[in-house]
C-alpha positions in Angstrom: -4.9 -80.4 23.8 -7.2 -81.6 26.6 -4.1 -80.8 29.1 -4.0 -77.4 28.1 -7.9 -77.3 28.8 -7.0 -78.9 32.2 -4.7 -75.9 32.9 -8.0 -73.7 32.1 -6.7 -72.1 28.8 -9.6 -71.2 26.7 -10.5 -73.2 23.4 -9.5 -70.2 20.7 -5.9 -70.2 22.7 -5.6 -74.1 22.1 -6.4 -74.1 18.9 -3.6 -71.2 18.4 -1.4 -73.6 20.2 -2.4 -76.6 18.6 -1.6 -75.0 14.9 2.0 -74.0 16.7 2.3 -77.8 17.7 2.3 -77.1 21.2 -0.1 -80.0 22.7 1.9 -81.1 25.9 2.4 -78.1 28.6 6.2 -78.4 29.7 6.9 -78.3 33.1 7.2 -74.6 33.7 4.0 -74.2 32.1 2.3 -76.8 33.9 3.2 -75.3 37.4 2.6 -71.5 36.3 -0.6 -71.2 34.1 -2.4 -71.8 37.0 -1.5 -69.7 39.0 -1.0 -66.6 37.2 -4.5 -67.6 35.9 -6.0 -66.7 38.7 -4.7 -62.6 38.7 -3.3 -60.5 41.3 -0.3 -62.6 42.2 3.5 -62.9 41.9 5.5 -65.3 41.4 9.1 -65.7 40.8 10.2 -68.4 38.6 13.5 -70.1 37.9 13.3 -72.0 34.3 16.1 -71.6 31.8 15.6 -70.6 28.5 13.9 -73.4 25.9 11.4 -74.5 28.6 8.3 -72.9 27.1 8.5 -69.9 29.7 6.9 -67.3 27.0 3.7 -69.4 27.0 3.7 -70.3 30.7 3.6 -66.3 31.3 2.0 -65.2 28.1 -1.2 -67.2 27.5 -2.3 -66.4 31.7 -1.8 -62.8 30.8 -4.0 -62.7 27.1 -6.6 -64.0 29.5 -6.2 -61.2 31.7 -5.9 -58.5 28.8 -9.6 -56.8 28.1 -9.6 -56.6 24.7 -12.5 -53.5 24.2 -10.1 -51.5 26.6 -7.6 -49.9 24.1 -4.9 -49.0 26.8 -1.7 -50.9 27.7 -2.7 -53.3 30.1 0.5 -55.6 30.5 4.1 -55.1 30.2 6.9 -57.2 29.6 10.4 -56.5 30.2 13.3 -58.5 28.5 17.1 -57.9 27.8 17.2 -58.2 24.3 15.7 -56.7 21.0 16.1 -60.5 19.9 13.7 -61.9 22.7 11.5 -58.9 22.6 10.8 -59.3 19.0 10.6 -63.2 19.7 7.6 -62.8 22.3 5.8 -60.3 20.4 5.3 -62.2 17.3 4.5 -65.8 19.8 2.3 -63.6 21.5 0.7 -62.6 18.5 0.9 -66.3 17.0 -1.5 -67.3 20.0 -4.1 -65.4 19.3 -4.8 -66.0 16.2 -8.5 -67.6 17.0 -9.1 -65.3 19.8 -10.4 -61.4 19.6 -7.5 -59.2 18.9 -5.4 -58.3 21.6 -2.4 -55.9 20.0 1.7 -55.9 21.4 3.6 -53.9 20.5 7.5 -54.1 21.2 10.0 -51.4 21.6 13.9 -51.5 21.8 16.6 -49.7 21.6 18.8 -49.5 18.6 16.4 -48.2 16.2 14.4 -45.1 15.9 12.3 -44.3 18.5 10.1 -42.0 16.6 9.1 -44.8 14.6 7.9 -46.4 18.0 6.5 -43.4 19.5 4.0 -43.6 16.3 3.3 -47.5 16.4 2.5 -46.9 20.1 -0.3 -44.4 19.0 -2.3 -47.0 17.7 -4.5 -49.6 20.0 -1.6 -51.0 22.6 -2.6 -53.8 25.3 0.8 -55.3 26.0 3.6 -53.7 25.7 7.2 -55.9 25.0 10.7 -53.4 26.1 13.8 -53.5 27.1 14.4 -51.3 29.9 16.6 -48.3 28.8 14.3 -47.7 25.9 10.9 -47.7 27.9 12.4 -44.6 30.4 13.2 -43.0 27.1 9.4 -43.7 25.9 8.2 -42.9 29.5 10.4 -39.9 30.3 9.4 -38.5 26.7 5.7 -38.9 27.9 5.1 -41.1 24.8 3.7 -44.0 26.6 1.1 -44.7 29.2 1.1 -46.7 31.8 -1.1 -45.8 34.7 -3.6 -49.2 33.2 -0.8 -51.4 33.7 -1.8 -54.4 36.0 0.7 -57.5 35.1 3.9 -56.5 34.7 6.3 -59.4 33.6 10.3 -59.5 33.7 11.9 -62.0 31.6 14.9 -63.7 31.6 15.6 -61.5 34.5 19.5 -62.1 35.2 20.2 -61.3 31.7 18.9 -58.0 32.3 20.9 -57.7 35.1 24.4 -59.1 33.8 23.5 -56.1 30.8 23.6 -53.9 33.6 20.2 -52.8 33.8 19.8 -53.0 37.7 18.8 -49.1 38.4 16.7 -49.3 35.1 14.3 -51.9 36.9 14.7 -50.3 40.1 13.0 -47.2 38.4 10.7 -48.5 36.3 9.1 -51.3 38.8 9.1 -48.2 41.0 6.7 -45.8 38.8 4.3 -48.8 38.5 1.9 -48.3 41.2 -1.5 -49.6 39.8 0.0 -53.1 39.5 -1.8 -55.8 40.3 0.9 -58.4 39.8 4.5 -59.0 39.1 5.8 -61.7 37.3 9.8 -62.8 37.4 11.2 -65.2 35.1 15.0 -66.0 35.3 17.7 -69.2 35.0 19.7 -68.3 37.7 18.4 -66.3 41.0 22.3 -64.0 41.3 21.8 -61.6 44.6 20.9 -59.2 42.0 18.2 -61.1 41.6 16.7 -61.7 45.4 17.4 -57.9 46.2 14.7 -56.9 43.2 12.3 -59.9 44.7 12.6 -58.5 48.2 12.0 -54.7 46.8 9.4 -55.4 44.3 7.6 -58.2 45.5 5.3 -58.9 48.0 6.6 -61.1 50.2 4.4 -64.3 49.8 5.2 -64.1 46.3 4.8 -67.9 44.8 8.0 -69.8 44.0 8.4 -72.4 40.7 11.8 -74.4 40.3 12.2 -75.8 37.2 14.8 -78.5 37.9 16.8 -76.1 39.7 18.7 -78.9 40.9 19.4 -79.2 37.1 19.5 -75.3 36.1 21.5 -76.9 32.6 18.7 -78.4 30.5 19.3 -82.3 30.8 19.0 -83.2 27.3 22.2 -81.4 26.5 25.8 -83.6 26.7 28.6 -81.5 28.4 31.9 -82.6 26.8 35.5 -81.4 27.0 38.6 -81.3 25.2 41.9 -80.9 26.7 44.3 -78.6 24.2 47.2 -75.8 24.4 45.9 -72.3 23.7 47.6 -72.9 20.1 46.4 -76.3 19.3 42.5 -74.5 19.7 41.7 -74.1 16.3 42.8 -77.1 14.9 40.6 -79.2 17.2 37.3 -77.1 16.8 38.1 -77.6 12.9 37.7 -81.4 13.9 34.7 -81.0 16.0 33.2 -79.2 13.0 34.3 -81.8 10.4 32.5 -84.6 12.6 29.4 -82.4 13.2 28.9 -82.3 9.3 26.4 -80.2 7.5 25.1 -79.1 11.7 24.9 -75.3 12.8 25.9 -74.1 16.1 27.4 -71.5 18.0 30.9 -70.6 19.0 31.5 -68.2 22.4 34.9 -66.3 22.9 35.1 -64.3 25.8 36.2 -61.2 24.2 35.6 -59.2 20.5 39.1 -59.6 19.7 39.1 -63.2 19.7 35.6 -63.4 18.6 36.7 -61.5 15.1 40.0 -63.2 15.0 38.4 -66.5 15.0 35.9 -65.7 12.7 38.3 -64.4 10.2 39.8 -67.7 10.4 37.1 -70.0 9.9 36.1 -68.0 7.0 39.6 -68.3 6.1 38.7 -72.3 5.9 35.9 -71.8 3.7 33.0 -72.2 6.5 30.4 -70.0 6.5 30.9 -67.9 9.3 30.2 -64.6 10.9 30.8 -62.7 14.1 28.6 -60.5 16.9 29.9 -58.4 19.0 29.3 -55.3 21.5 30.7 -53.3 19.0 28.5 -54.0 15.8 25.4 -51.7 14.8 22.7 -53.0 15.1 21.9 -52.6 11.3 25.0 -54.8 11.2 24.0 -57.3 13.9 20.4 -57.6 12.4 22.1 -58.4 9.3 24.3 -61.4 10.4 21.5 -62.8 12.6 19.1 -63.1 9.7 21.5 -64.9 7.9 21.9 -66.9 10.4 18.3 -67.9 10.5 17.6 -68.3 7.1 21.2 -71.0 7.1 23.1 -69.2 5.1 25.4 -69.0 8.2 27.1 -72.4 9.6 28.4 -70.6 12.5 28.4 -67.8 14.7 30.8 -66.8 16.7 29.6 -64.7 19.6 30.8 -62.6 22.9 28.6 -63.4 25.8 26.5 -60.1 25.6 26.3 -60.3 22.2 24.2 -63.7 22.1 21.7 -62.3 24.7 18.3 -63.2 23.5 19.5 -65.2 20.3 17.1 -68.3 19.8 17.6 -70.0 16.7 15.9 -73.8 16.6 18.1 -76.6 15.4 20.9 -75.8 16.5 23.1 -79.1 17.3 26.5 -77.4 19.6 27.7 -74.8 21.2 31.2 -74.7 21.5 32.9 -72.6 24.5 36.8 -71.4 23.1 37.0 -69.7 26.1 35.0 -70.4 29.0 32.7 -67.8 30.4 33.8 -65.0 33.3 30.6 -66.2 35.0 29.0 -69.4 35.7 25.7 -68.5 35.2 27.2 -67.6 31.1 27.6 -71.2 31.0 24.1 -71.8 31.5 23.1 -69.1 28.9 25.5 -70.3 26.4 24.9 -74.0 26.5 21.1 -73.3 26.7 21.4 -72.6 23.2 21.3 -76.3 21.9 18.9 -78.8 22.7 15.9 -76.5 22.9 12.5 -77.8 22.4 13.2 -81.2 23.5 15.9 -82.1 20.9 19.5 -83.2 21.9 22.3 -81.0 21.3 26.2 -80.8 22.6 28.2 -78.4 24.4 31.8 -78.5 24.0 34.5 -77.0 26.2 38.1 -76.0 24.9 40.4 -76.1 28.0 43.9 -75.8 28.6 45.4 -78.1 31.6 44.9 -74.3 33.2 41.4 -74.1 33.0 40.6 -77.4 34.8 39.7 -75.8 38.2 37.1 -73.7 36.3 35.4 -76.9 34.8 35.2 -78.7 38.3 34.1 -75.7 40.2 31.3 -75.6 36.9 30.6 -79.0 37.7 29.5 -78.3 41.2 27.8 -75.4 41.0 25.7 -76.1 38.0 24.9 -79.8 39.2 26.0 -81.4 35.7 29.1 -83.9 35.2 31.5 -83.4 31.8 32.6 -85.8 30.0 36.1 -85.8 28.5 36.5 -86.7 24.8 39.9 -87.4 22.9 40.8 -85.8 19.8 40.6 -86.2 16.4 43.6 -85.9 15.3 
């Protein structure tokens, strides 16, 4: 508690905090707070997902938010409908013991009539994903000429959804911002070419073990198998792993509903997401996910964008991601909030170079494991 004090969070926050059992600031939060604290600055910081990031930028800017102003004041940008949900309701969570400060987030996928309503009402921080916010602003249903902290979340995932020219345009109608606030695992050139547009150039840097962009708590394992033999061993790993939920990543939908079919097949509770469900559908599955009536899930890579379920004990990669910095995201799944968790590879004798070249780039050593046969 006093350590959040130290930071120079206010006591109604703390106590907010304290209820959340959040009483020792991680590093992330540790390095930002003050600094964003202090207003009219940016900063661009690397920190995977599960290192407290929402609180490092959210409780600095409920401190900057006037409360008797009703007009949008902050704005924060995210890739998912998931993770925009996810830091609206921690956002409202914190303030609990403090004067009302109102967020309201907006997201594609459902109707935005419905939004355009809920945005009438008193708005000081406003949580979107980036195509529906030019719909909002190009509609003239949203205002925001008051907006001084802007804040871009998990910024690479934005980018590897292909919202590039979306960010482009929207940091480029902000002009009353005072400052902008980037938040990403992995800084892709994507990345520094928004920084050097956006930003001003004495923006403030934070690595969170950037050394170690893979969280450190997780164990990187892998199993050497034929294509065919694939599904027999992840029936295995399951068996050992017990009554413990994970997630499963397949490259594409096709294998992602194949191999869902056939776990189901084998009587475990399982369900797939994909690019091509509704999101009536996809809503569906991840709330039974949630509430454990799902073992498993078995997921494309842009499918599991913004997907943070606690407890979960593996990940397991059938096929290994297109992109290194997917591994990050995938494996960043487990071992959240200080807990362990595994992440198991499926590789053929083919995709060995792959593993090695992972190795090196994401600073992390694998460790092979032998079958259960």
């Amino acid at each position: 508690m006093e350590e959040f004090k130290k930071l120079g969070i206010k006591e109604g926050f703390i106590k907010g905090l304290n209820e959340l059992n959040i009483v020792k600031p991680t590093q992330v939060q540790q390095e930002a707070i003050p600094l964003l604290l202090k207003g009219k600055t940016d900063i661009v910081a690397q920190a995977q997902t599960g290192t407290g990031k929402t609180a490092a930028y959210g409780l600095p800017l409920l401190h900057i938010i006037d409360p008797k102003k009703d007009v949008i004041q902050g704005l924060i940008l995210c890739p998912t409908r998931e993770l925009g949900q996810q830091v609206a309701k921690q956002l409202f969570r914190f303030t609990k013991y403090t004067d009302k400060i109102f967020t309201e987030a907006v997201y594609g996928g459902a109707y935005i009539e419905k939004q355009i309503v809920a945005l009438r009402r008193p708005t000081h921080i406003v949580v979107a994903t980036p195509g529906r916010l030019i719909d909002l602003v190009k509609r003239k249903a949203i205002d925001l000429q008051n907006v001084k902290t802007v804040i871009l979340d998990e910024a690479d995932e934005m980018l590897s959804m292909g919202f590039k020219s979306e960010l482009d345009e929207i940091l480029g109608f902000l002009d009353n911002v005072d400052s902008k606030w980037l938040f990403s695992a992995t800084i892709p050139q994507g990345i520094r070419q928004i920084v050097n547009e956006h930003m001003s150039s004495d923006a403030h840097r934070i690595e969170v073990n950037a050394k170690n962009v893979v969280n450190s708590k997780i164990h990187h394992q892998y199993v050497i198998c034929d294509e065919a033999e694939k599904l027999h061993v992840l029936l295995q790993f399951l068996k050992s792993e017990g009554e413990n939920r994970g997630l499963v990543f397949c490259r594409t939908k096709a294998v992602t509903q194949k191999l869902a079919k056939q776990l189901i097949a084998k009587n475990i509770a399982t369900d797939a997401i994909h690019g091509d469900l509704r999101q009536i559908e996809r809503d569906k599955v991840m709330r039974a996910f949630k509430k454990e009536t799902l073992q498993l899930l078995v997921a494309t890579d842009l499918a599991a964008r913004g997907i943070d379920i606690e407890g979960l004990a593996y990940v397991v990669h059938y096929q290994l991601p297109d992109k290194d910095e997917y591994y990050t995201h995938r494996s960043g799944r487990t071992a959240r909030a200080g807990k362990e968790g595994v992440s198991l590879s499926l590789v053929t004798s083919y995709d060995m170079k792959q593993l090695r070249f992972l190795e090196k780039t994401l600073n992390i050593s694998f460790r092979q494991i032998n079958r259960v046969s």
